[in-house]
C-alpha positions as CSV (number, residue, x, y, z in Angstrom):
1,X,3.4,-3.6,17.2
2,X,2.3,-1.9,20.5
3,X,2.3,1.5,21.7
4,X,-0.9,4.3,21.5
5,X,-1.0,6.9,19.4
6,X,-1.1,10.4,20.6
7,X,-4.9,12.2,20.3
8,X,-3.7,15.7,20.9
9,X,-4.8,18.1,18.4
10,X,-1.4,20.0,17.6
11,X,-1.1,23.8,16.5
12,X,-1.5,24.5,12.9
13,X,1.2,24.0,10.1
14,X,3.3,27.2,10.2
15,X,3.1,27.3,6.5
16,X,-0.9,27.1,6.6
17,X,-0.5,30.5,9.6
18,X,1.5,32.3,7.3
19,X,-0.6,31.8,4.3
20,X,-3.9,33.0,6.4
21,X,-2.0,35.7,8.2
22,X,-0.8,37.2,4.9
23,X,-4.1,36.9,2.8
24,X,-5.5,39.1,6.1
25,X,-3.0,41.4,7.3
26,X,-0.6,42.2,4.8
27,X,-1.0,45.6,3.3
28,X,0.4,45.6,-0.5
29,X,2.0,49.0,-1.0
30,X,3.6,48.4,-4.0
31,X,3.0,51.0,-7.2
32,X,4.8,48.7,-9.3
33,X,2.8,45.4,-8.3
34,X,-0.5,47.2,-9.2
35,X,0.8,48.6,-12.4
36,X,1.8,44.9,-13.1
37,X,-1.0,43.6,-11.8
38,X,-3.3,45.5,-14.7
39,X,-1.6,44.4,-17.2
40,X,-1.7,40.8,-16.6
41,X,-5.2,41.5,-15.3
42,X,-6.1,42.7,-19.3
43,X,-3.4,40.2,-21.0
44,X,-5.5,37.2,-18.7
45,X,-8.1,38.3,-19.9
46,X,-7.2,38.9,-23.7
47,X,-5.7,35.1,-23.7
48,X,-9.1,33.9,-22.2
49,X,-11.2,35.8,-25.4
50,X,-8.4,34.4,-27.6
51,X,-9.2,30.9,-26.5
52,X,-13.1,31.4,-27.0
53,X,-12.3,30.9,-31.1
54,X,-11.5,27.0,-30.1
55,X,-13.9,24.6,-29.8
56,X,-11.7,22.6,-28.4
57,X,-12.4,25.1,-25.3
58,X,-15.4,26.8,-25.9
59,X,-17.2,23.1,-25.5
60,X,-16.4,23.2,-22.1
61,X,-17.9,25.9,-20.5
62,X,-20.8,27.0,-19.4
63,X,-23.4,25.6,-16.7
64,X,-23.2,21.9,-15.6
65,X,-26.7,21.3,-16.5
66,X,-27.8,23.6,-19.6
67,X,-29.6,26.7,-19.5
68,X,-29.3,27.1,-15.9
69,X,-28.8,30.9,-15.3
70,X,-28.1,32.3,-11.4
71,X,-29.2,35.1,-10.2
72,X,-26.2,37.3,-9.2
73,X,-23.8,34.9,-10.0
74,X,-20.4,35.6,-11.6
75,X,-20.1,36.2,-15.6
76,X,-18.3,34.7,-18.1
77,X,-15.9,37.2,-20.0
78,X,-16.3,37.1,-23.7
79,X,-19.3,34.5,-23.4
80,X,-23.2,35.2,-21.9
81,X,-23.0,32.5,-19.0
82,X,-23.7,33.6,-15.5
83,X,-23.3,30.7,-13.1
84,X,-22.3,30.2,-9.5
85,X,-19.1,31.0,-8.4
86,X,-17.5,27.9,-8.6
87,X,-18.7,26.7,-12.1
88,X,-17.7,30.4,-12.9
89,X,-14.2,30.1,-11.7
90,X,-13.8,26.5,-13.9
91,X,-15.1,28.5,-17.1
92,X,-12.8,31.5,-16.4
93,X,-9.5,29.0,-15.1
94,X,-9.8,27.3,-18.5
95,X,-10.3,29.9,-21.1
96,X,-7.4,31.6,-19.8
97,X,-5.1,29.2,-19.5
98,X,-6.1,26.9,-22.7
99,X,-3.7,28.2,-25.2
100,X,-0.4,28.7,-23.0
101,X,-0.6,32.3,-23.9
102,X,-1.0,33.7,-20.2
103,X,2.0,35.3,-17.8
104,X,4.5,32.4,-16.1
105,X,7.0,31.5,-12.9
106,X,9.8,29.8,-13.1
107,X,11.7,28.3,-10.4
108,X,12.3,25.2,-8.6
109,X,8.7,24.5,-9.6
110,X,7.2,26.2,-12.9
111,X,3.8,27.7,-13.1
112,X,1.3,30.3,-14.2
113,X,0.2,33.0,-11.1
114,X,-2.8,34.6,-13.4
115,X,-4.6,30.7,-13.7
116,X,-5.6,32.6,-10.3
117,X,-7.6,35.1,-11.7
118,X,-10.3,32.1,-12.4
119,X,-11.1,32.2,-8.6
120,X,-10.6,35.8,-7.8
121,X,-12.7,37.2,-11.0
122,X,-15.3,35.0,-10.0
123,X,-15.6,35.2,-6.4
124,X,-15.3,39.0,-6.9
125,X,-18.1,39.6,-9.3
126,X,-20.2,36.8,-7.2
127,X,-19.8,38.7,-4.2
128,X,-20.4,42.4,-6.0
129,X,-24.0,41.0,-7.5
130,X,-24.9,40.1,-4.1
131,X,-24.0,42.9,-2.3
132,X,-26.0,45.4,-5.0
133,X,-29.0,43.3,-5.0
134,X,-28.6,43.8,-0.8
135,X,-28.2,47.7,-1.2
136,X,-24.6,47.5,-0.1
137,X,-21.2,48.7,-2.1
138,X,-19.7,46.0,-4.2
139,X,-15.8,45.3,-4.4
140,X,-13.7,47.8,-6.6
141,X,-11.2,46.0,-8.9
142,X,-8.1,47.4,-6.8
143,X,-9.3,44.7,-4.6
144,X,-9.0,41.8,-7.4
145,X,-5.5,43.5,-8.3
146,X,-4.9,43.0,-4.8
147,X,-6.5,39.2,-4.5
148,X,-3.8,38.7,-7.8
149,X,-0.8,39.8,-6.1
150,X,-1.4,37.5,-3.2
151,X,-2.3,35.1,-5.1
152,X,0.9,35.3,-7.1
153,X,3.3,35.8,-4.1
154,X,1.6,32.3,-2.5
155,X,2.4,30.3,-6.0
156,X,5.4,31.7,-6.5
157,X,7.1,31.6,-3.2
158,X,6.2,28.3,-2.6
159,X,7.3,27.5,-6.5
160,X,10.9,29.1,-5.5
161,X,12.8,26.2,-3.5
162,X,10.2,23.1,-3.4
163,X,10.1,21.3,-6.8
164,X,6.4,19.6,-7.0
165,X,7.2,18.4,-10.0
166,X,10.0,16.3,-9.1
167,X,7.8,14.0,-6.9
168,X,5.2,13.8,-10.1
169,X,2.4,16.2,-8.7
170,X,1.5,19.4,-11.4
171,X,2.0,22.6,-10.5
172,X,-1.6,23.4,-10.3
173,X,-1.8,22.0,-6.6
174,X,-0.4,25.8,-6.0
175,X,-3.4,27.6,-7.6
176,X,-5.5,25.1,-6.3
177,X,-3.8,26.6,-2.4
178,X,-3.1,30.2,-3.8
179,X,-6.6,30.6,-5.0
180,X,-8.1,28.9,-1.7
181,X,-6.1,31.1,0.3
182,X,-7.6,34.5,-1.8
183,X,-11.0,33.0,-2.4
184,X,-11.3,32.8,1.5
185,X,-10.1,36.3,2.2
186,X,-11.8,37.6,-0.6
187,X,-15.4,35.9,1.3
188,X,-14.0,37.5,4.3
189,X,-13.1,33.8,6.4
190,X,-11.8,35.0,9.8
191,X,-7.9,33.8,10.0
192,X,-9.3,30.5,11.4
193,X,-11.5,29.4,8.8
194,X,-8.7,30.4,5.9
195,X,-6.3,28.1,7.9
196,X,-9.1,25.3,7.7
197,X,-9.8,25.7,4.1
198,X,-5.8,25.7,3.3
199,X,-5.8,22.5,5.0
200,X,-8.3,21.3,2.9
201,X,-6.7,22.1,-0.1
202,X,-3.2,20.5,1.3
203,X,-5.2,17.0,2.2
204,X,-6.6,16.7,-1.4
205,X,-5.4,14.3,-3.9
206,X,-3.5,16.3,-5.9
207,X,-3.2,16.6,-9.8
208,X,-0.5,13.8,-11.7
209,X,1.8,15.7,-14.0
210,X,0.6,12.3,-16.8
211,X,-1.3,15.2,-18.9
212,X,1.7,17.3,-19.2
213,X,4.4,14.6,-20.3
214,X,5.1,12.4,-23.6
215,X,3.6,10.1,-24.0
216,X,0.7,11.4,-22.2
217,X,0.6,14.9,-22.9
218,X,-3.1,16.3,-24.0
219,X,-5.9,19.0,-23.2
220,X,-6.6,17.9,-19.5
221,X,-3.4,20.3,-19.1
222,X,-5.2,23.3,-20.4
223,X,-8.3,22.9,-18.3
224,X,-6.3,21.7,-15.2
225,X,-5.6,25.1,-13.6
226,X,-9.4,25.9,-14.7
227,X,-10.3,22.6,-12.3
228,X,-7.9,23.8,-9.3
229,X,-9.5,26.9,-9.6
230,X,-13.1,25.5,-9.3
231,X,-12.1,23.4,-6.2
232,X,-10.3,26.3,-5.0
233,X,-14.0,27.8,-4.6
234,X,-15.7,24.9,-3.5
235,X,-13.1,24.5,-0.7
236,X,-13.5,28.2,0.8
237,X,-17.5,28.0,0.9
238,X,-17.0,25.0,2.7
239,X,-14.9,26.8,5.1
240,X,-17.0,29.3,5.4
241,X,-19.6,26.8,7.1
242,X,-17.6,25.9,9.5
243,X,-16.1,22.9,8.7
244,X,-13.4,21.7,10.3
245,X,-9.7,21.7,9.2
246,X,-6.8,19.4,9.7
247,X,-4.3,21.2,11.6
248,X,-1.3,19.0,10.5
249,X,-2.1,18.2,7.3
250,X,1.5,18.9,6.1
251,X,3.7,17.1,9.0
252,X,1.8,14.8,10.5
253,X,4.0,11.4,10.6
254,X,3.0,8.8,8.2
255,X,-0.1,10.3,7.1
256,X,0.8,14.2,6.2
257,X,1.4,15.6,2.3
258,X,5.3,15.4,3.5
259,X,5.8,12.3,4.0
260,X,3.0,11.0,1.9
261,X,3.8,13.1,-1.5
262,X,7.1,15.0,-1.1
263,X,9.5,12.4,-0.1
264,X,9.5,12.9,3.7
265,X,11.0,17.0,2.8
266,X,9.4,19.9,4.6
267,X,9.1,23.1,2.2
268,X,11.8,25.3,2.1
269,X,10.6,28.9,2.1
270,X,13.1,31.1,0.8
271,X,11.4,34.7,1.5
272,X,8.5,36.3,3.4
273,X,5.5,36.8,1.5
274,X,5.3,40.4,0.0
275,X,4.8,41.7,-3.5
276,X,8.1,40.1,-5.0
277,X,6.1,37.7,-7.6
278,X,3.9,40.0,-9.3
279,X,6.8,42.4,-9.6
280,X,8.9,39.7,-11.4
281,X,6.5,37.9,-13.2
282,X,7.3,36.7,-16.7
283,X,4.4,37.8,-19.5
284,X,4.1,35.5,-22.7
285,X,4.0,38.1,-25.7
286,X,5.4,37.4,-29.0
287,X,4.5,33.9,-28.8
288,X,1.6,31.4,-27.2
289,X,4.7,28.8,-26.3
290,X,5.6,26.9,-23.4
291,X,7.5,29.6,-21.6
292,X,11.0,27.6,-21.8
293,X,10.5,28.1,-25.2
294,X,9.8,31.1,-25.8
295,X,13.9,32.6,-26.6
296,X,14.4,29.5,-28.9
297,X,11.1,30.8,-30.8
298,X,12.5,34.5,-31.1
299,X,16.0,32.9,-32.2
300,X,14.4,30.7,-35.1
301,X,13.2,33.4,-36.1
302,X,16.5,35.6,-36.5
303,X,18.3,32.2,-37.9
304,X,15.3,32.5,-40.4
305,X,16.3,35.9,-41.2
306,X,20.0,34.9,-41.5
307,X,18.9,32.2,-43.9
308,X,17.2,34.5,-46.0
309,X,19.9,37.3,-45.9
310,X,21.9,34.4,-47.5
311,X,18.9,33.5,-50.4
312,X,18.3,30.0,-48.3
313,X,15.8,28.5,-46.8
314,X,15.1,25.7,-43.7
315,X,15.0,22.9,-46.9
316,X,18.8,24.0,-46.8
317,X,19.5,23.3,-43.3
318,X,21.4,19.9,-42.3
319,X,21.2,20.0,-38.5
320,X,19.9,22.4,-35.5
321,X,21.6,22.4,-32.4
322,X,19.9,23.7,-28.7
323,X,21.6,24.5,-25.9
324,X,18.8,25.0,-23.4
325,X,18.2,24.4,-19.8
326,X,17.0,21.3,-17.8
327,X,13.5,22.3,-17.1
328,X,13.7,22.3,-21.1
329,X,14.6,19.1,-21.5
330,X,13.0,17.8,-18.5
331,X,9.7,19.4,-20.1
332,X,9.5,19.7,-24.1
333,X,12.3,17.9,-25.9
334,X,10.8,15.2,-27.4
335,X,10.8,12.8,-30.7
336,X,8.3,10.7,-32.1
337,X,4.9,11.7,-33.5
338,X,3.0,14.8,-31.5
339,X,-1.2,13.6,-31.6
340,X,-2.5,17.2,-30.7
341,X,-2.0,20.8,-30.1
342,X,-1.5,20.3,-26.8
343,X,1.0,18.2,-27.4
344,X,2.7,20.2,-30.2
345,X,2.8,23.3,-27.9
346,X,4.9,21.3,-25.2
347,X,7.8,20.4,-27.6
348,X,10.8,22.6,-28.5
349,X,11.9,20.8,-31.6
350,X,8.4,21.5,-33.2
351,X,8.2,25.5,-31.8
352,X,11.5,25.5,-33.1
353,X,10.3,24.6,-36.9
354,X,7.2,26.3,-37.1
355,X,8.8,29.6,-37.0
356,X,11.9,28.4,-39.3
357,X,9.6,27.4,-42.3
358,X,6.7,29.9,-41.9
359,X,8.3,33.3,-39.8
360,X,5.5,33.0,-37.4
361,X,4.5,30.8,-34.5
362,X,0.4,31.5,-33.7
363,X,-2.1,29.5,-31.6
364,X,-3.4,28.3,-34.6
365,X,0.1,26.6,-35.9
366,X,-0.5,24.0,-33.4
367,X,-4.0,23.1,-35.0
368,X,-3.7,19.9,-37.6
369,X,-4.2,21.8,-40.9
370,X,-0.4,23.1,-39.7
371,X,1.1,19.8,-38.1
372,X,0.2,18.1,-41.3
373,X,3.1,19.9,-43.3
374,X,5.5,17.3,-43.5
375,X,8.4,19.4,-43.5
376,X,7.9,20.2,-39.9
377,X,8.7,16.5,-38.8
378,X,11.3,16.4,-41.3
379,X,13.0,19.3,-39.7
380,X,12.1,18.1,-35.7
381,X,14.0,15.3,-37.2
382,X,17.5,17.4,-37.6
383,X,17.3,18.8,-33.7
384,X,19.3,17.7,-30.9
385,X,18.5,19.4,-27.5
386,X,21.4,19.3,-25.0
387,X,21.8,20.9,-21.4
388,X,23.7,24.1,-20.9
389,X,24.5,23.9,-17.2
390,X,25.4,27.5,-17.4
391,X,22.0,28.3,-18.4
392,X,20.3,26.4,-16.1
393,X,22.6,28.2,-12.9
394,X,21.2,31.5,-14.5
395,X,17.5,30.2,-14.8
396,X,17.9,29.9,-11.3
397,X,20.1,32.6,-10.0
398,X,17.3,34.7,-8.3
399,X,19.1,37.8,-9.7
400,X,19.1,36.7,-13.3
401,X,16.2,34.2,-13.9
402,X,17.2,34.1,-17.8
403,X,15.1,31.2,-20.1
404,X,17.9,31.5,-22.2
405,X,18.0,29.1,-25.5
406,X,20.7,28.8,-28.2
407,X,20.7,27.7,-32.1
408,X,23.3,26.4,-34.1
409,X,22.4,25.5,-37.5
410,X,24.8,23.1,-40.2
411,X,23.8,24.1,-43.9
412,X,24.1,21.3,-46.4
413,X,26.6,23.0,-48.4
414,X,28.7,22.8,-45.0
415,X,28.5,26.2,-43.9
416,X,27.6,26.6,-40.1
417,X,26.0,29.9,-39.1
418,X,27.0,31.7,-36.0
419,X,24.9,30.6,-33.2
420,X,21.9,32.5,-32.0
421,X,21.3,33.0,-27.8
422,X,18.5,34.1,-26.3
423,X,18.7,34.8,-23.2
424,X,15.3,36.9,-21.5
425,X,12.3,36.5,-23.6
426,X,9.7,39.7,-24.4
427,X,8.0,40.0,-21.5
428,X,10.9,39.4,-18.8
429,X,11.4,41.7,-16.4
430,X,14.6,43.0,-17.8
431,X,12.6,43.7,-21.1
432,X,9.8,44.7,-19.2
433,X,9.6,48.1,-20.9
434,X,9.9,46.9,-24.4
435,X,7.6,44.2,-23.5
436,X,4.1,46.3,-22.3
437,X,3.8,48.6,-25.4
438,X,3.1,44.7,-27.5
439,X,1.2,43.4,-24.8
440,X,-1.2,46.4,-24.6
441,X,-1.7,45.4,-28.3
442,X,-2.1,41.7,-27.6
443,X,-5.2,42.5,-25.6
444,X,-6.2,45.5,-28.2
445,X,-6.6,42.1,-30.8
446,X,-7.8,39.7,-28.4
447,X,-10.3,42.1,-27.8
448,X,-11.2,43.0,-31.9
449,X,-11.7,38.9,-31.7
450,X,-14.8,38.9,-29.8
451,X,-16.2,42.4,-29.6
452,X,-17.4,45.4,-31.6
453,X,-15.6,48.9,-31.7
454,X,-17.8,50.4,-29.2
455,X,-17.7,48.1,-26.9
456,X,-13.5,48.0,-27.6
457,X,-12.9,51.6,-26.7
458,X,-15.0,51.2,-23.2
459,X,-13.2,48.3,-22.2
460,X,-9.9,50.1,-23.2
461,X,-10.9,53.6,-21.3
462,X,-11.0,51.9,-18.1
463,X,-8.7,49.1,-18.4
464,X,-5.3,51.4,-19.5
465,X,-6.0,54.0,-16.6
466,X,-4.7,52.7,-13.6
467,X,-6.8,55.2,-11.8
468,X,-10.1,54.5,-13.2
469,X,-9.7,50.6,-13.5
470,X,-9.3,50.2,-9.4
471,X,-12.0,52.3,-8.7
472,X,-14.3,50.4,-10.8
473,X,-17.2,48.5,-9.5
474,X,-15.9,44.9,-10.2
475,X,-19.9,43.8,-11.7
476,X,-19.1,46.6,-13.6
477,X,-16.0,46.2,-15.3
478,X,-17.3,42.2,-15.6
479,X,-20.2,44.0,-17.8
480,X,-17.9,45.1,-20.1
481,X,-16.9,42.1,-21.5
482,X,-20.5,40.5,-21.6
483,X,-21.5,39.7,-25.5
């Protein structure tokens, strides 16, 4: 071996400059990305009270060492905790993303855009205290609506041509960037500083999609987003000291995220960043399923309806057919025995059951008073899942973007029913409008789980006016959900 290597600093990554230059400069004029915006602001934070029932979750959060209390820091919704930012973005990332329940992207790489709202919320309030107690204004929530579309439009068009998954590394590496990226703008990092903390978030070792996967999958991937979050946090006040960044962390040869973790491939960036994301976004509402699920849940239920129309039941059914698409398979069809919610919630077969035998699928039918019902392994047992490769061109056709599922179902007595097809779930954008009337009354419940009447009706007179919700104070509207 001989030769020197070249010590000349290079310019930044391009992707890093774009990132920093969009979190700074880019003005979000967009009526329709706020109005979405709000209403995965209150459905984020209606999954996040939801999870607050499960001690599964609730176990997690809080201070690091108990009973510590900071003054100004950010505060828990739904909870009395008021901790530092980045403890406060870890408690917030994980309540509301525990139960699968919050709004999703789907593309080369899948995701969830609102996991962000664990850094943003946090930062935001942090920032608000302090500036009070200092005599100065505090941020307004227009601004988090405008921290959330970014943060979006960095997770999702990154998600849209680079597949993460595909080289093994969870999805969560893009909140962990988006919410650096936000979190540093929020602070007010000049465009310097956000490139350095970027980097830092690039050079990381990133997250293992193990948690995610039979035979592997558990909780760690409902508290993962919370974690990228956290770090997200850590990484911008880190920047904001004036710690160096790595300007090459992407390409450098040999030793750069390309050629260490994606296979030697730069990322392929298939739009400018704007507002597109949060305009599109896909919001879980009937159902807190894996969002590749979610049509093969609404179709159980009208092959359930069939059944009954018929005086039968799923103890007549024979066999079940789904025609899904790959991520589908690649992601949730699975045999064998499921050893926890977390695992239950990432398989089609059993989302698929639950529904057929009881009409309903809830958080709770993933809890182990449910799975114990034997009939719901005998009837995972009568699936096959097979690719569609016309529905996975549409899941991908930027035009389209369908999750579309299909059930065919073989009675004993021979008869085969016509096939059900899904193909946009509640909460698409091409259901968009029958969609936000049932998600304004998902948060209405999530928010009869954890608070009186009073205290329901302020937090809904602010949070269903577009007007008065971005003018708010964000300590203020934070307040609101104290217990």
């Amino acid at each position: 071996m001989s030769g020197e290597q070249s010590n000349i600093r290079p310019a930044p990554d391009q992707v890093l400059v774009d990132i920093a230059d969009y979190v700074r400069d880019y003005k979000v004029d967009s009526a329709l990305a706020y109005a979405t915006a709000r209403h995965c602001l209150i459905d984020t934070l209606g999954c996040g009270l939801e999870a607050l029932d499960y001690p599964a979750c609730a176990k997690l959060l809080g201070p690091i060492v108990p009973g510590t209390v900071v003054p100004n820091g950010a505060k828990v919704p739904g909870t009395a905790f008021q901790l530092d930012p980045v403890q406060a973005a870890f408690n917030i990332g994980a309540m509301i993303r525990w139960l699968d329940f919050n709004d999703c992207w789907l593309a080369a790489e899948w995701g969830h855009p609102s996991d962000n709202l664990g850094a943003i919320l946090a930062v935001a309030d942090w920032l608000s205290r302090n500036a009070v107690a200092a005599g100065r204004a505090p941020l307004a929530m227009r601004d988090v609506l405008t921290a959330m579309i970014k943060a979006h439009e960095i997770q999702g068009c990154l998600a849209l041509e680079n597949s993460f998954n595909q080289v093994g590394i969870d999805h969560v590496v893009l909140v962990k960037v988006a919410s650096t990226a936000v979190a540093a703008g929020l602070i007010g990092l000049a465009r310097e500083e956000i490139v350095n903390a970027l980097s830092l978030a690039w050079v990381d070792g990133q997250s293992l999609r193990t948690y995610r996967h039979a035979p592997n999958t558990g909780s760690r991937k409902s508290w993962a987003a919370g974690d990228a979050t956290s770090r997200a946090v850590r990484l911008a006040l880190i920047a904001r000291t004036g710690e160096m960044g790595y300007p090459s962390v992407l390409t450098a040869k040999r030793w750069g995220f390309y050629d260490v973790a994606f296979r030697g491939k730069p990322f392929v960036m298939q739009r400018p960043y704007g507002s597109y994301v949060m305009e599109n976004v896909l919001f879980k509402i009937s159902f807190p399923a894996e969002f590749h699920a979610q049509t093969a849940v609404e179709a159980a239920l009208a092959v359930r309806g069939k059944l009954a129309a018929l005086g039968k039941t799923a103890d007549d059914i024979a066999e079940i057919g789904i025609r899904t698409q790959r991520a589908c398979i690649e992601i949730i069809a699975k045999s064998g025995p499921l050893h926890n919610p977390a695992d239950r919630d990432h398989c089609i077969q059993y989302m698929v059951a639950v529904p057929l035998l009881f009409g309903r699928l809830t958080a709770a039918d993933y809890e182990d008073g449910v799975a114990a019902d034997p009939r719901i392994d005998r009837l995972r047992a009568k699936m096959t899942c097979v690719e569609d490769a016309a529905f996975t061109r549409d899941y991908h056709d930027p035009t389209k973007r369908s999750i579309a599922n299909a059930l065919t179902v073989r009675l004993t007595d021979g008869a085969t029913l016509d096939e059900v097809v899904v193909e946009y779930p509640i909460g698409h954008r091409r259901r968009r409008a029958e969609g936000l009337p049932l998600l304004e009354a998902k948060f209405r419940t999530n928010l009869a789980r954890r608070f009186p009447q009073n205290q329901q009706a302020r937090i809904l007179d602010v949070s269903l006016d577009q007007a008065a919700l971005e003018r708010m104070p964000v300590n203020e509207y934070v307040d609101l959900y104290v217990v």
